[in-house]
C-alpha positions in Angstrom: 25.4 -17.4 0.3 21.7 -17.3 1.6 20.7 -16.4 4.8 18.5 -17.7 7.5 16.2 -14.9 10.0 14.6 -16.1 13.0 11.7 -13.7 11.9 10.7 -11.1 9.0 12.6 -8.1 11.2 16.1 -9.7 10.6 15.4 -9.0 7.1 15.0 -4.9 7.6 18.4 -2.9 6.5 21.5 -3.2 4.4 19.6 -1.9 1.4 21.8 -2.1 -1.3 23.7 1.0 -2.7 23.3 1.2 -7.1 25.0 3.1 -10.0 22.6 5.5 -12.3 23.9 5.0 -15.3 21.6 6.6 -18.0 20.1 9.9 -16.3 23.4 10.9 -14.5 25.8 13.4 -16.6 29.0 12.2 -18.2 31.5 11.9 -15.8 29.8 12.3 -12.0 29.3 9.2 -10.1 25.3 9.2 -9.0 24.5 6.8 -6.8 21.1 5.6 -5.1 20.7 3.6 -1.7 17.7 1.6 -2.4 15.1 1.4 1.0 12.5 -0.5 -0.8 14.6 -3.5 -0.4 13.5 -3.2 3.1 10.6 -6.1 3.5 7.9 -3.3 3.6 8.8 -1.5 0.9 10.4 1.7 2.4 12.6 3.0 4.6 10.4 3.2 7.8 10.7 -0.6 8.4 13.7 0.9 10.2 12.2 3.4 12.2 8.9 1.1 13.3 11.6 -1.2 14.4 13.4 1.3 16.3 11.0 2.6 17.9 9.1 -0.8 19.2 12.1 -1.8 20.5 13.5 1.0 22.0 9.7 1.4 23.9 10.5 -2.3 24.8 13.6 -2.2 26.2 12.5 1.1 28.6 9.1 -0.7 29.4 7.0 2.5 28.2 5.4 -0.5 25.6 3.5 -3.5 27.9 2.8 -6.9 26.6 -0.5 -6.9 24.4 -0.7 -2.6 24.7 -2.3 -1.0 21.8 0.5 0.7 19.9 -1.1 3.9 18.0 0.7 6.5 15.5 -0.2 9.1 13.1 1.3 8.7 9.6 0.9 9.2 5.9 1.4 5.7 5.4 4.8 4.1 5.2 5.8 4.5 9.1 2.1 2.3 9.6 2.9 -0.3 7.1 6.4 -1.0 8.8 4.7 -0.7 12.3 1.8 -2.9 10.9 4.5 -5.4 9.8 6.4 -5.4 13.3 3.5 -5.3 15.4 1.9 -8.1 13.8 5.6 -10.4 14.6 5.8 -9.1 17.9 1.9 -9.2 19.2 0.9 -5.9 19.5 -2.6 -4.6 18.1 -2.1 -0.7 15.8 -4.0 1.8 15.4 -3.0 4.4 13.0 -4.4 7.9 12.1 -4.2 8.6 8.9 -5.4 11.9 6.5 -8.0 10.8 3.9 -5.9 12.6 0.9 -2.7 9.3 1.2 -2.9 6.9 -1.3 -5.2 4.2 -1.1 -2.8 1.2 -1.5 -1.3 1.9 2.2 -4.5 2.2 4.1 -5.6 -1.6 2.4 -2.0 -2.6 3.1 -2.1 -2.0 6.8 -5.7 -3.6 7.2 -4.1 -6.4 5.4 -1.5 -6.5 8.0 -4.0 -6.5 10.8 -4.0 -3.0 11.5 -6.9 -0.5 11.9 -6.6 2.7 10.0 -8.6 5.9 11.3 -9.1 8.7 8.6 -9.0 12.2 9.7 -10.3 14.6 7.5 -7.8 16.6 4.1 -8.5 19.7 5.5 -7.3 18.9 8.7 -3.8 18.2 7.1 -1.1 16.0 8.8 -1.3 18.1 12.0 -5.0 16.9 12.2 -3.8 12.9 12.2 -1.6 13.9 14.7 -3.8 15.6 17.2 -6.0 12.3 16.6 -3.4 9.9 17.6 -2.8 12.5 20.7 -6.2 12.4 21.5 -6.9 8.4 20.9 -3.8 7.4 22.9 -4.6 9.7 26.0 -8.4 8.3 25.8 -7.5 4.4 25.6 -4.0 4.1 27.4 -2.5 3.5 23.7 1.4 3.7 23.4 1.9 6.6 21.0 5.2 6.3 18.9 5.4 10.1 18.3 7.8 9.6 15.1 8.4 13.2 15.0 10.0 13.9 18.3 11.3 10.2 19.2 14.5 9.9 19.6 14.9 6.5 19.0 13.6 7.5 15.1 17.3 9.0 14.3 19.3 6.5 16.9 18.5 3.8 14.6 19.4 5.7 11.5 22.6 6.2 13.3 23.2 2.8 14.1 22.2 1.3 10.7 21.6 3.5 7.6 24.8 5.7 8.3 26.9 2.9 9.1 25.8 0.9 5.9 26.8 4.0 3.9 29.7 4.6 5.3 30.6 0.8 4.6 29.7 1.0 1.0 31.7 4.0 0.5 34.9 2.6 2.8 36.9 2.5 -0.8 36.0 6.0 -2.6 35.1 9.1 -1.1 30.9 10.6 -0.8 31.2 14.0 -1.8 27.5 14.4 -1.3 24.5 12.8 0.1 21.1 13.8 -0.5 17.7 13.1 1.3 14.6 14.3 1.7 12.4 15.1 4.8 9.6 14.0 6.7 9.8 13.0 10.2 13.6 13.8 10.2 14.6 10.6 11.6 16.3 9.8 8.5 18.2 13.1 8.1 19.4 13.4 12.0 20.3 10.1 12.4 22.7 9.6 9.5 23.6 13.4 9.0 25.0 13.4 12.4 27.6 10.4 12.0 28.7 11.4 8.4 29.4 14.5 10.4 31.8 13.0 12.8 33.0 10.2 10.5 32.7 11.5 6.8 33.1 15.2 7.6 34.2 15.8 4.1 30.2 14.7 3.1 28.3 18.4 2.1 24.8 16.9 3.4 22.1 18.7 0.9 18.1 18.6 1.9 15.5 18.7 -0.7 12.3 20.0 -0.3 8.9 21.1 -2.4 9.9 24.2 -4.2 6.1 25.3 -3.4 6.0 24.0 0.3 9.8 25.4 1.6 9.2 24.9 5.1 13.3 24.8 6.0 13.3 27.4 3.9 11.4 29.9 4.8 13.1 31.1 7.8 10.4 30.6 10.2 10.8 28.6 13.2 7.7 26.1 14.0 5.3 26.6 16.9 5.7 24.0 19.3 4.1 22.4 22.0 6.0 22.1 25.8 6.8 18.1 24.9 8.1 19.2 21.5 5.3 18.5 19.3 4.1 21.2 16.7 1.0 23.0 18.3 -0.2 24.7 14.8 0.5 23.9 10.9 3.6 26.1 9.1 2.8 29.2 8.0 4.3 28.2 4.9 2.9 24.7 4.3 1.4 24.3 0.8 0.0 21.0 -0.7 2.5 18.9 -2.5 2.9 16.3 -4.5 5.7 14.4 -2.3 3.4 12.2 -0.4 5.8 11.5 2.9 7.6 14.4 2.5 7.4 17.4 4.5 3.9 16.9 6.6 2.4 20.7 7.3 4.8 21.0 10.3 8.6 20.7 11.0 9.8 18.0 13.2 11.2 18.0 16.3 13.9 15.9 15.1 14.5 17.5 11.5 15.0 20.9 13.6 17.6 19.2 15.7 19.6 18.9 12.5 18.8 22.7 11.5 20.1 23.9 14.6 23.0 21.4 15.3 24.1 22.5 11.8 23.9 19.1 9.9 22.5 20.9 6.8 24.8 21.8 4.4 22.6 23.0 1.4 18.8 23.0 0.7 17.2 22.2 -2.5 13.6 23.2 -3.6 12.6 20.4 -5.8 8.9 20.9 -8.1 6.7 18.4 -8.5 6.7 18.1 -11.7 10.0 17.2 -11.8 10.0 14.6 -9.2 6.8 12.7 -11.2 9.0 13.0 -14.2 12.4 11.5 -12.4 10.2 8.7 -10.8 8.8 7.8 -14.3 12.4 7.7 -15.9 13.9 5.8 -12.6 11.6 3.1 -14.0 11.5 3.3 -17.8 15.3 3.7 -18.1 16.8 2.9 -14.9 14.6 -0.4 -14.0 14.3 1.1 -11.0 11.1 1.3 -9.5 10.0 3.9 -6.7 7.6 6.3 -5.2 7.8 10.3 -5.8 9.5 11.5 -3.2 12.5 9.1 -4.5 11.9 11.2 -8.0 12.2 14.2 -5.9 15.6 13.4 -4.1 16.7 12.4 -7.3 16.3 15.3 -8.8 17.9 17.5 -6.1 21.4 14.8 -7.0 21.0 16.0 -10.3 21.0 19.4 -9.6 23.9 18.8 -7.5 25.9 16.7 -10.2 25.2 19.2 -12.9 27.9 21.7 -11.4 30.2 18.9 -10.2 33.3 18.2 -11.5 34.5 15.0 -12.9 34.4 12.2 -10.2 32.4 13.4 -7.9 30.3 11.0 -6.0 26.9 11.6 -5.1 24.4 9.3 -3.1 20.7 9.9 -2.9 18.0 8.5 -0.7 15.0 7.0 -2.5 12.8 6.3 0.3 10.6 3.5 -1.1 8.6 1.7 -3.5 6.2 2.4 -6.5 3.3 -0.1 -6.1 2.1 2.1 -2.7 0.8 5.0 -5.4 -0.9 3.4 -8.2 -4.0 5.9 -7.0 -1.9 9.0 -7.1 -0.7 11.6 -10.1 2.1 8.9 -10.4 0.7 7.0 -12.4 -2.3 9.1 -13.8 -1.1 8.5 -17.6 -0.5 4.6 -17.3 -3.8 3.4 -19.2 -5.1 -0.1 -18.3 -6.6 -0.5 -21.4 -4.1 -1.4 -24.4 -3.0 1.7 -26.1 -2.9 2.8 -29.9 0.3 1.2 -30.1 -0.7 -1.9 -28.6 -3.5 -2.4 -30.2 -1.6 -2.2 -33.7 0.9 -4.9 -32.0 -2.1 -7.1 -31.3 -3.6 -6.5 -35.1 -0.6 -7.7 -36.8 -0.7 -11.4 -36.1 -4.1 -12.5 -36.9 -5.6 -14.3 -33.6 -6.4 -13.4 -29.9 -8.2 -10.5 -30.5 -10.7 -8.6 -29.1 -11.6 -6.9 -32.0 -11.9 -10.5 -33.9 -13.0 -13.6 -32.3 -10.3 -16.6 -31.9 -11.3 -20.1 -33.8 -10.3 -22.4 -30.8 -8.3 -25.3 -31.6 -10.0 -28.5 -32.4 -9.7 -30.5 -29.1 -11.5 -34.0 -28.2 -15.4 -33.7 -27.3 -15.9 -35.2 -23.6 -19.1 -36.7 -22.6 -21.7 -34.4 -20.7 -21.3 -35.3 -16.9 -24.9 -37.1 -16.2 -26.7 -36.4 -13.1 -27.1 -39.0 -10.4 -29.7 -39.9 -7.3 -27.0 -39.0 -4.6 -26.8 -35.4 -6.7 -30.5 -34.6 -6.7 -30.4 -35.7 -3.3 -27.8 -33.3 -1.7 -29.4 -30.8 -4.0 -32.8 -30.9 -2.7 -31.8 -31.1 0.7 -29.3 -27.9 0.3 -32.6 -26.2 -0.9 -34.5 -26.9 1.6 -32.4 -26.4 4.6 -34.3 -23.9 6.9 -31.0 -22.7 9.0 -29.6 -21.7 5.7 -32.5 -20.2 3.2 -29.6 -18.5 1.1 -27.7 -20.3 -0.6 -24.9 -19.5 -3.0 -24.0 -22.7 -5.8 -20.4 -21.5 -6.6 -16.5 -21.5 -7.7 -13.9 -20.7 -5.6 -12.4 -18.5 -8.0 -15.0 -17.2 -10.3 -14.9 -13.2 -10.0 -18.6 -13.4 -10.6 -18.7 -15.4 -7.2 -15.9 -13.0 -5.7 -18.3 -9.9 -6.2 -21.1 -11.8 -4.8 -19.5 -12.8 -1.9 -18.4 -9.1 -1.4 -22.3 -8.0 -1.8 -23.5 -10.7 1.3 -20.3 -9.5 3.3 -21.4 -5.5 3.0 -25.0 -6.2 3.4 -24.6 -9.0 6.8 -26.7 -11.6 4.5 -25.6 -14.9 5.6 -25.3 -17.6 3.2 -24.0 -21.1 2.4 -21.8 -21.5 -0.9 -21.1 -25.0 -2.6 -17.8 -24.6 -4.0 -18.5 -26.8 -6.8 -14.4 -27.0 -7.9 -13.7 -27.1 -4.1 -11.2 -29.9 -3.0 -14.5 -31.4 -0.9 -15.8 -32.0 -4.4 -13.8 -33.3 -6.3 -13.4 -37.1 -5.9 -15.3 -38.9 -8.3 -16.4 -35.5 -10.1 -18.9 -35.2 -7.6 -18.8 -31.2 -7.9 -19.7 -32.2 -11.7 -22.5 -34.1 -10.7 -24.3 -31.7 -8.5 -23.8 -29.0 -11.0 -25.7 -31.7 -13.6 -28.1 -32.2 -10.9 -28.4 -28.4 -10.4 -28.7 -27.5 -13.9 -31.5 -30.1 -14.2 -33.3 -28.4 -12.0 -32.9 -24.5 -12.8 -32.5 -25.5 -16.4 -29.4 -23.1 -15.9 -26.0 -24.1 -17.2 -24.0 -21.1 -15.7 -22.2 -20.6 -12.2 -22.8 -19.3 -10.0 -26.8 -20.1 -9.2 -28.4 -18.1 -6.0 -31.1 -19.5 -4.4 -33.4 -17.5 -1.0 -35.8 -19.6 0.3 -35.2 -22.4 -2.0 -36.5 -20.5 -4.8 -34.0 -19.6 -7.4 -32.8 -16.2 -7.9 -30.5 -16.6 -10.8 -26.7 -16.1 -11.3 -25.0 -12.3 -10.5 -26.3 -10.1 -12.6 -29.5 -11.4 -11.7 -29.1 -11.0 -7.8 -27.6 -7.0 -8.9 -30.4 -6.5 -10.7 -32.8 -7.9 -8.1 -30.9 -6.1 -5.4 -30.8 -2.6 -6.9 -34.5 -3.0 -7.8 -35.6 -4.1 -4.2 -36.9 -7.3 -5.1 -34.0 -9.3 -3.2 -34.4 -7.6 -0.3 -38.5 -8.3 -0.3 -37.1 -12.0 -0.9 -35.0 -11.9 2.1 -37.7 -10.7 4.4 -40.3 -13.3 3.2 -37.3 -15.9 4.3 -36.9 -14.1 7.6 -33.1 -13.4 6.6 -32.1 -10.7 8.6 -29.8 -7.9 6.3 -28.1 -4.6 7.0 -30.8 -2.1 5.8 -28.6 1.2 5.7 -26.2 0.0 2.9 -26.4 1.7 -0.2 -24.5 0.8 -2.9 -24.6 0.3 -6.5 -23.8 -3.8 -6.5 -22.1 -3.4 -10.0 -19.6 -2.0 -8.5 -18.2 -4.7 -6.6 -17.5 -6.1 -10.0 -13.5 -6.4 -10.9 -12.5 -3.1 -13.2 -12.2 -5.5 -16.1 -15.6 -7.3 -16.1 -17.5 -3.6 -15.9 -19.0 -2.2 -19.7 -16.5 -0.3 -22.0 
């Protein structure tokens, strides 16, 4: 039976709970709850809710306030997502060393996302956030020391497990660690309600920060004042920041914390890969990690136990990272041989086309050379851009104009504006005509014509474009430097 929402935030929780069937040992029942089911992608739609609404109900958030918070991406992409439903504007702080995919997916979300510098490690994001909320009067989330992080955990993912596993018993449950939210909030109600649950935290074998022994510096309001002495680089993006949380040492010292497991990262790249590949299962590496620390678990278990893990979120958010660092995008060996053994649609080859019917060349008309010539020679708009909506020649144009400030008209030829009576075909007969160019799209500065992209690149990287848009009193940004082949898509650049 489907289900109707008021708005996208009834869809966050009851993330569905699967069997691993092909990686698990003989025997041991290996469960996964799957938090990428949540409509971000991960399971910090949860906290972002929490917290917004928890800073709602106590009035620390106003109307229309700035909401600001430091993260390594996730916790921004569900705050991006709620803050957009709900009105308010985010700013999130963010180290330069995250994966790509989340800083474009909170831009695309309407957020803004400051980068502070690797070196400066999650501590230095922080301090940012600190620093930009205090200047501005931004309300800071403080994910780490919130309390409202775990009481939503509490009230949601522990009560979801403990649903799912009404019928059988959990023997174990397994999760990582990053702002602790996760870990305090659901560790402390299978205490009291599933007390029979060992709770087992995995963490980078090279990076034990639990481990160690030693306690974190803190600040008087409970925020780490220095990185871990032990903090090492890792390869669990989301996982352990280079501090311990004010919340994840709640559940150290209330005793929540049952086992820990180091977990290389090796091993969680590996898992991730085979989550997909054999499972169907699709996730980040941290998920690979926690895995892997259930597998260790299940390997010494005895027949029937039952084992849940927390994969945290989804795959698509590290297409930049080690992840996926040996998935060509070019066909392989293998595929190539699959594409040489039927004889057509080849690069290697070219295709005879099918014999299809010969329609007549669209003519040019008055009303065409008309609206031509007076395009050209409109003086409010000396560059002009003769185009397709979705040409990727015209896309990477449009990008050059947008990074340089040139402003520009563009005749979408294939444009809905254009189409009755094929009168985007008649201007482009009209055009042609005059250019004695057949191709799209056709750039023109000062009604003199420039040519199609590659032209206007090589124009632009030469100088000559810029000398053209002076002599039409186009004003440009002058400090951009950048090589405009690049803005081409990954597929149309040279082998």
């Amino acid at each position: 039976m489907g289900t109707r929402f008021d708005n996208i935030l009834g869809t966050i929780g009851r993330t569905p709970v699967v069997r691993i069937n092909k990686l698990a040992p003989p025997g041991v029942n290996l469960f996964v709850k799957l938090e990428a089911f949540n409509p971000m992608g991960s399971v910090k739609d949860r906290l972002a809710l929490g917290v917004i609404e928890d800073a709602e109900r106590r009035g620390t958030l106003k109307p229309g306030q700035t909401v600001i918070e430091a993260t390594s991406g996730n916790t921004g992409i569900g705050l991006a997502m709620v803050c957009a439903q709900k009105g308010y504007p985010l700013v999130v702080t963010m180290a330069e060393n995250f994966s790509v995919e989340r800083r474009r997916m909170m831009r695309f979300l309407g957020a803004q996302v400051v980068l502070t510098p690797a070196a400066e490690k999650g501590s230095g994001m922080l301090a940012k956030a600190v620093e930009l909320a205090r200047e501005h009067g931004w309300f800071l989330c403080r994910q780490f020391e919130n309390e409202a992080n775990a009481d939503i955990h509490s009230r949601t993912t522990a009560v979801e497990i403990l649903e799912d596993f009404s019928d059988i018993q959990l023997d174990y449950w397994v999760t990582g660690f990053g702002t602790g939210g996760t870990l305090k909030g659901v560790a402390r109600v299978l205490r009291e309600k599933s007390p029979h649950t060992r709770i087992l935290v995995c963490e980078p074998d090279n990076s034990p920060l639990l481990g160690s022994g030693v306690n974190q510096a803190r600040a008087t309001d409970g925020a780490p004042s220095s990185s871990h002495p032990s903090f090492r680089p890792h390869l669990m993006q989301g996982w352990t920041p280079d501090f311990i949380s004010r919340l994840t040492e709640d559940a150290v010292t209330q005793g929540l914390i049952d086992q820990l497991l180091p977990i290389p990262g090796e091993e969680a790249l590996r898992l991730s890969r085979e989550l997909a590949s054999r499972e169907g299962i699709f996730c980040g590496i941290s998920a690979g990690a926690t895995l892997a620390g259930g597998l260790q678990i299940c390997q010494g278990s005895p027949a029937g136990t039952n084992v849940l893990c927390m994969l945290p979120d989804t795959g698509e958010r590290y297409l930049s990272t080690p992840l996926f660092a040996d998935i060509e995008t070019e066909m392989t060996a293998q595929e190539l041989d699959i594409s040489r053994s039927t004889p057509g649609y080849r690069f290697d080859r070219p295709s005879t086309p099918a014999p299809s019917a010969v329609s007549a060349p669209v003519a040019t008309t008055v009303d065409a050379e008309t609206f031509v010539a007076k395009v050209l020679s409109d003086p409010d708009k000396p560059v002009v851009m003769f185009a397709l909506e979705w040409c990727e020649f015209c896309w990477s144009l449009r990008k050059l104009f947008a990074k340089c400030g040139i402003d520009y008209r563009s005749v979408d030829l294939d444009s809905a504006q254009y189409q009755q009576d094929n009168r985007g075909g008649e201007i482009r007969a009209a055009l042609s005509a005059h250019t004695g160019c057949v191709t799209i799209p056709q750039i023109f500065v000062g009604g003199e014509f420039v040519g199609g992209c590659t032209e206007v690149f090589d124009e632009y990287r030469e100088g000559r474009l810029q000398q053209r848009l002076q002599q039409a009193a186009v004003p440009y940004d002058q400090g951009v430097e950048l090589d405009p082949y690049s803005l081409l898509p990954s597929w149309l650049h040279p082998r």
